[in-house]
N, C-alpha and C positions, 0 to 999 in steps of 0.2 A: 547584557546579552542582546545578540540583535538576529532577526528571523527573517529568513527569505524564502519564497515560494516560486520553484523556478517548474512553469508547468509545458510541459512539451506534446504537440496534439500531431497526432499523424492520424493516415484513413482507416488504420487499424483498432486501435488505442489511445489514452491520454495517460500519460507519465507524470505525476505529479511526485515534485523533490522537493523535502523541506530542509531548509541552511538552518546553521545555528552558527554564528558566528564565522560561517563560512566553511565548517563542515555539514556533510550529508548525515541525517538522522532518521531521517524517513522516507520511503519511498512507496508510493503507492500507484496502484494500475490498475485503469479501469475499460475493459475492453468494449468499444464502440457495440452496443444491442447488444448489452451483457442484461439476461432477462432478471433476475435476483438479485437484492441487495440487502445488506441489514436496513430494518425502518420499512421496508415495504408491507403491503398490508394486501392479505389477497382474500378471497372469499375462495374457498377450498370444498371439495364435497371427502368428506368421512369415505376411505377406501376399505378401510378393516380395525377392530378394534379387537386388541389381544389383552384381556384380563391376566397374561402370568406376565405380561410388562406394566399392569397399568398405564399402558400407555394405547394411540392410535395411532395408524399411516392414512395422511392426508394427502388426496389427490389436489395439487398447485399447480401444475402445468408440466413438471419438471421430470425427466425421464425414472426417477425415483421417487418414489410417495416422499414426503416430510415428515418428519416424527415429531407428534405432539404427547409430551409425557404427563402422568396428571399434577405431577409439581409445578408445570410451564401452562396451566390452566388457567392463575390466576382465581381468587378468592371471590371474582364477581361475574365470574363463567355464565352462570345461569342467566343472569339479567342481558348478559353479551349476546344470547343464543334468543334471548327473548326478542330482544331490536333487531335480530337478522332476521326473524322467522313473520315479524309484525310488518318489517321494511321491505320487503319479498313479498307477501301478499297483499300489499298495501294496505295495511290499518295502520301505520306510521306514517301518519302526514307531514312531518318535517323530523328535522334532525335536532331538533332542541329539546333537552334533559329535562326539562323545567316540571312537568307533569307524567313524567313517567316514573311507573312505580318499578322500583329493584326488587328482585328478589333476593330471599336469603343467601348469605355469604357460603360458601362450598365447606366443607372438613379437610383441614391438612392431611387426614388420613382418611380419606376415601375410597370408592372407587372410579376406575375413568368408564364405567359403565353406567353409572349413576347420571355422569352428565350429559356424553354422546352415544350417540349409534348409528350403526352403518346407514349410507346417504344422507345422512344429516350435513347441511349447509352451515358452515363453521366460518367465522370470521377471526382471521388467525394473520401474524406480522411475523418476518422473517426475523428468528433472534441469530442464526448463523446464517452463510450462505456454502452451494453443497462443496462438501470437500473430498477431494478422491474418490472414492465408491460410494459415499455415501449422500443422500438428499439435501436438502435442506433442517434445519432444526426451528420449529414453528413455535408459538407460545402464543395463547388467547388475550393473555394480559396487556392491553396495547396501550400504545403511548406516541405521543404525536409534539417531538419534538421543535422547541423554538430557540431564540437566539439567546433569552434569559429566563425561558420556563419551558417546563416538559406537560403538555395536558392530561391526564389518564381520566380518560371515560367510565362513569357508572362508578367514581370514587368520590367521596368527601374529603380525603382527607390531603391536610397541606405540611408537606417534607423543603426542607430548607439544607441545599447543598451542606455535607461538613467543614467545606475550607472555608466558609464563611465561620471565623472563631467570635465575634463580634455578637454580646448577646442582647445589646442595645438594636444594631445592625437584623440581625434574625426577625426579631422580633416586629418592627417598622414593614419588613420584607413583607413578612405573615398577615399584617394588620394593611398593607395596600393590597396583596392578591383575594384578600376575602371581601374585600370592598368591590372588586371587580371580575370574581369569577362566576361562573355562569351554575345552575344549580345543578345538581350531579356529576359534575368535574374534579376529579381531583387535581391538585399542581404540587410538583415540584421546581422549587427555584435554584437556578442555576450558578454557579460563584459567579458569572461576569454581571450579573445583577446586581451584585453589590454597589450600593453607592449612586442608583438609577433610580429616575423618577416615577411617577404613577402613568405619565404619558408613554412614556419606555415599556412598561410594561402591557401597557393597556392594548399600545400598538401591536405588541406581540400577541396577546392575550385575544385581538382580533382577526389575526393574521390563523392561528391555530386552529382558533374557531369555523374558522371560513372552509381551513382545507378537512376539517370532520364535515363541514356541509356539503364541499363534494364528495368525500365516501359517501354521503349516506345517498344523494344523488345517483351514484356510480351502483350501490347497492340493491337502489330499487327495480333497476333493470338488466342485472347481471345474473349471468350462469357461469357457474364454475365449470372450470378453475377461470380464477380473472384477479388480473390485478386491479385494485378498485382507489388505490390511494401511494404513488410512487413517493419513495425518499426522494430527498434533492442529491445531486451528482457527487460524486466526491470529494472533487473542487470545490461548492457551495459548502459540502457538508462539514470538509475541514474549515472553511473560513468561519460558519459559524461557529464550529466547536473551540477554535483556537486562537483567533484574531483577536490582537489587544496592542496595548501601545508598543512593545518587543519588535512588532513588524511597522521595517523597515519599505519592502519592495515586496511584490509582487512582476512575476517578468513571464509572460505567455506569448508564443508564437504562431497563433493564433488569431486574425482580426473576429473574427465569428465569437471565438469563445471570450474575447475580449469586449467584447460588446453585453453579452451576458454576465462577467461581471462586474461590470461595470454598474448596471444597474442593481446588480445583488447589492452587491456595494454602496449602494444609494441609498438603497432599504433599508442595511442594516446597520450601518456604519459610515454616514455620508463624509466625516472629516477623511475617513484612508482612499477615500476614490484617488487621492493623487500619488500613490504608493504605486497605485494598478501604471504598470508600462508594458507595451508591443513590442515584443522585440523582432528587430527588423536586420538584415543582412543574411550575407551567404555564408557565416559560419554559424551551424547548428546549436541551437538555446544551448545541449545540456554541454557540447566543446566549450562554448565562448564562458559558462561559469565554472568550469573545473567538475564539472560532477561525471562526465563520463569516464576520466581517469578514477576518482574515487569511485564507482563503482568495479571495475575493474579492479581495484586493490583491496576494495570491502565483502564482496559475496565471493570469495572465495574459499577453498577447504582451510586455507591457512592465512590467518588476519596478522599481519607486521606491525607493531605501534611504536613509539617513534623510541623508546629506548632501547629497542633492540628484542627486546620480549615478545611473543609472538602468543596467539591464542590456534588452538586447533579444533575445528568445528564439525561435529557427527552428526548426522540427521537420518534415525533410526523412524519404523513407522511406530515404535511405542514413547520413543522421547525424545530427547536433543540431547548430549554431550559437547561440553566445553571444555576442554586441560588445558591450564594455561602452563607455558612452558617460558623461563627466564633467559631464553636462549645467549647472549654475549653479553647480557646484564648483568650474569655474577662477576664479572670483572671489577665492578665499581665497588664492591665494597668487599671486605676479609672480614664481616661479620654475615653469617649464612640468615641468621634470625632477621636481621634489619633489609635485607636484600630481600628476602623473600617476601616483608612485609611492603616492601617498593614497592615490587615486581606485581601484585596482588592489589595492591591501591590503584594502580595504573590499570589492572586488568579488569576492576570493577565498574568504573567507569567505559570502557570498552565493552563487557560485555554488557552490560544497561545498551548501548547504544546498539550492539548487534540484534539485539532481540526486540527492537523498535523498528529499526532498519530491515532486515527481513521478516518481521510478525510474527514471528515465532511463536508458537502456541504448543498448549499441554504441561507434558512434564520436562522442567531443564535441571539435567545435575551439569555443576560446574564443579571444576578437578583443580584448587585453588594449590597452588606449593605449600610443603606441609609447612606451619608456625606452631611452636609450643607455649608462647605467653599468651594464656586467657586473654590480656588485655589484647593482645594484639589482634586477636580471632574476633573478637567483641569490635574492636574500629574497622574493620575489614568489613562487621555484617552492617552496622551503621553507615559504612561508604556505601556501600550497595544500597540498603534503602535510600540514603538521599541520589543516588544517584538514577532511582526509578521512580522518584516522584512524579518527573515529568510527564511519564509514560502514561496515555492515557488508559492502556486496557486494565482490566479486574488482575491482581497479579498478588500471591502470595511467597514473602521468603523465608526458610527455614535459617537458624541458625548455622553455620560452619559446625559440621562431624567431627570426630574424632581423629576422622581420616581425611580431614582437611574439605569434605565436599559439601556444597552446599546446591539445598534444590528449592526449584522454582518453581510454582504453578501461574500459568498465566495463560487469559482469556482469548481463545481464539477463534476468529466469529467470520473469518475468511481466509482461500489458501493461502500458503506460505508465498511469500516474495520471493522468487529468486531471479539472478544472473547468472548466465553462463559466463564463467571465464576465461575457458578454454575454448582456446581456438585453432581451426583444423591446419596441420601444415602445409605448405602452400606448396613444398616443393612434393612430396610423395603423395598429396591427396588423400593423408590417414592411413594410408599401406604400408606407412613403415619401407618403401624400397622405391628408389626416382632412376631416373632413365641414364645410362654411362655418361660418364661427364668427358668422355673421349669426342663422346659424339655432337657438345654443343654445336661446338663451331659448325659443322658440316648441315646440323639442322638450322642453324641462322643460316647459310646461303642458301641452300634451297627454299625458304621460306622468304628471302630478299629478291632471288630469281623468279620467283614466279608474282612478286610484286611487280616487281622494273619490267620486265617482259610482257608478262600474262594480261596484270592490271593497265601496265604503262603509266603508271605513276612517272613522276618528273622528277621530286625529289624525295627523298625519304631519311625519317632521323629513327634510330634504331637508340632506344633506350636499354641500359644493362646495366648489372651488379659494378662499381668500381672496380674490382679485379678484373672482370672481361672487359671493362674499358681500354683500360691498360693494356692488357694482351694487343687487343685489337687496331690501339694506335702507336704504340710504342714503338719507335724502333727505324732504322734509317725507310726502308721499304715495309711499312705495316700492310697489316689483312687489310685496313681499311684503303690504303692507297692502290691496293690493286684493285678492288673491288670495281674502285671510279674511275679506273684503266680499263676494265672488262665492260661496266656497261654502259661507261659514258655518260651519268649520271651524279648529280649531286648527293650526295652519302654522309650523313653526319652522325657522332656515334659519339652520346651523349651518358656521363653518371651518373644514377640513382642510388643515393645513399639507403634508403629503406626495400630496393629489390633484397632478395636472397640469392645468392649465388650463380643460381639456373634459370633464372627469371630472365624475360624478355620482352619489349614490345616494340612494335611498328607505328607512327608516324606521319601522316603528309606531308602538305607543307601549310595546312592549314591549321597543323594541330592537333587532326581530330585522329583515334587511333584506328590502326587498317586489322582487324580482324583478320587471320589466316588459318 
């Protein structure tokens, strides 16, 4: 399997598209002074604290409070609210754990009045970012991601990725981060650590370190709401989350943003700097790799795969609905059980990939063709697990119903992706009703008259649908040979295959077109 990164920057936005073999799997976007991201860290003031939520609304900046619940507190709350409160009036003379005493761990079953209260200064990290009408979703427990470990402050303790199976491997892992972690840190080590030296880590290990020293810098002279400690971009943040021998290319249209990874790239992973290429010419990144067709054929209501089988996609505001539908694929076989188990293999892999592809989050039932062999229902739910391995969000699968459906819960910490696919008609302008088609011809001359006359243009090329081509030159005496009888003018009257019918434009002789 091989991985391509094809990232498109306009003044708007940066479009980032990941390949897998040369299909679109993911797609993300991240709008230029978009203030919130997950991983950010803000110092927030307490706006209200409601005891029948256990929970509070944090003032961040954002036109809606953030909701910090007291499960999303973190079990070392107290000691958190201690370093804000000592870092703020300055009795925290540096940011190092080494001698600062925690306080006791919080109760699972508390209350969130026990820990905050109204204008309290709360040091809180974006776990969602806000969706539709609602905020942000905040959590105290922070953690300060690297490229093969994750730091968590005011922790001891050290967690070692699961896809790490290797209990030789774990264990080496555990026995170098304790050798080099800093005292009141916790870590988490990450799978791409596997198989990485003490330098590797160490370098990370001081890299983390460094950006908790600017919070705590940023902390001492802040007034909420503020942001006091930014994630890295999306682009950085996929490379480090995802970058491994699999990728091939890297392709940004962009000299600026290509400069910036170039050195990430150095930091993290100096052999892939030669992956990294600029793409250069006048046909746009995401045309020249094939991704703006498949997007057009992927976020639509209705997804086509290449047997003929089709998937149809609902997006309610309480869940997602998928039915997959065997549309001209019962052809291929006269047994309805074996077909439907096709039709349903092919659609699980599909659907894994839609719901990476637009981020789909919450609750998904998928509407699989009904099977009546247990076994078959059983390798149907196993394709779907292996097929969301890949996927990085938190995401739960329930076995296949009785009624053939099966649901999904999966993590969703930013809004939905989408593309519009639908696009407006060109001849009615969406009105459903265009102008008599008696009348083209009579609206091209007077729109060519008042060029040749009015403008005095010299010569003029009149583009049109191939049917009015035809009309226009066809024939012993054509519309167009009187034309250059009437005004004495060069007239040329050219086919466009992709106009519509009623479509028309005008011309110079330089090329460039004459607006009327």
């Amino acid at each position: 399997m091989t991985n391509e990164l094809i990232i498109d920057v306009t003044s708007q936005e940066v479009v980032i598209a990941l390949m897998s073999d040369k299909r679109l799997v993911e797609l993300n976007r991240e709008r230029n002074g978009s203030q919130f991201s997950v991983g950010d860290i803000y110092l927030g003031r307490v706006r209200k604290v409601m005891p029948g939520l256990n929970a509070a609304f944090v003032d961040v900046g954002y036109e809606k409070d953030a909701f910090l619940h007291y499960f999303d507190l973190g079990p070392n709350v107290l000691s958190l609210n201690k370093f804000v409160k000592m870092s703020i009036t300055g009795k925290q003379k540096h940011a190092a754990l080494t001698y600062f005493k925690n306080e006791p761990e919080i109760h699972k079953d508390g209350k969130i009045t026990q820990v905050v209260q109204s204008d309290q200064h709360v040091l809180i990290q974006i776990a969602k970012e806000p969706i539709s009408t609602k905020g942000p979703r905040i959590t105290s427990e922070l953690s300060i991601a690297g490229r093969y470990i994750v730091l968590i402050p005011f922790s001891e303790k050290i967690s070692v990725s699961q896809k790490i199976k290797s209990g030789e491997e774990r264990d080496r892992l555990k026995r170098l981060i304790q050798s080099i972690r800093p005292k009141n840190f916790g870590v988490i080590i990450r799978t791409v650590a596997e198989g990485k030296g003490v330098a590797d880590l160490d370098a990370d290990m001081n890299d983390l370190v460094n950006k908790w020293n600017t919070c705590f810098q940023e902390l001492t002279k802040a007034k909420p709401p503020l942001r006091v400690l930014g994630e890295l971009n999306r682009t950085s943040a996929i490379l480090r989350d995802m970058l491994n021998s699999s990728f091939n290319a890297i392709h940004v249209n962009d000299q600026r943003m290509f400069e910036e990874m170039k050195m990430y790239l150095q930091s993290i992973a100096p052999d892939k700097e030669k992956i990294l290429k600029l793409h250069k010419g006048g046909v746009p990144i995401f045309e020249f790799h094939g991704i703006e067709r498949q997007m057009k054929a992927l976020f639509g209501k209705t997804v086509t795969m290449k047997s003929g089988a089709y998937l149809i996609v609902e997006h309610t505001e309480a869940l997602h609905v998928v039915d997959v539908n065997s549309g001209n694929r019962s052809k291929l076989h006269s047994d309805q059980e074996s077909n439907a188990l096709d039709v349903n293999m092919e659609a699980a892999g599909e659907v894994a990939r839609q719901l990476r592809l637009r981020d789909m989050g919450g609750i998904i039932v998928i509407d699989f063709i009904d099977m009546h062999s247990p076994q078959n229902r059983r390798a149907l739910y196993q394709k779907l697990r292996d097929e969301m391995k890949t996927d990085r969000a938190k995401h739960t699968i329930l076995p296949p119903s009785k009624f053939g459906l099966v649901q999904i819960t999966r993590e969703r910490v930013r809004p939905e992706t989408s593309v519009n696919t639908m696009e407006k008609c060109p001849s009615c302008n969406g009105t459903g009703e265009i102008q008599a088609s008696v009348l083209i011809i009579d609206q091209i001359e007077n729109n060519l008259r008042y060029i040749l006359k009015e403008q005095n243009e010299p010569q003029v090329t009149l583009c049109v649908h191939p049917y009015l081509e035809a009309y226009l030159t066809k024939g012993f005496i054509s519309r167009r040979m009187k034309w250059r009888w009437k005004y004495k003018k060069g007239i040329k009257v050219k086919a466009v295959n992709s106009y519509h019918m009623m479509e028309y434009h005008f011309y110079n002789k330089a090329e460039d077109e004459i607006k009327v």
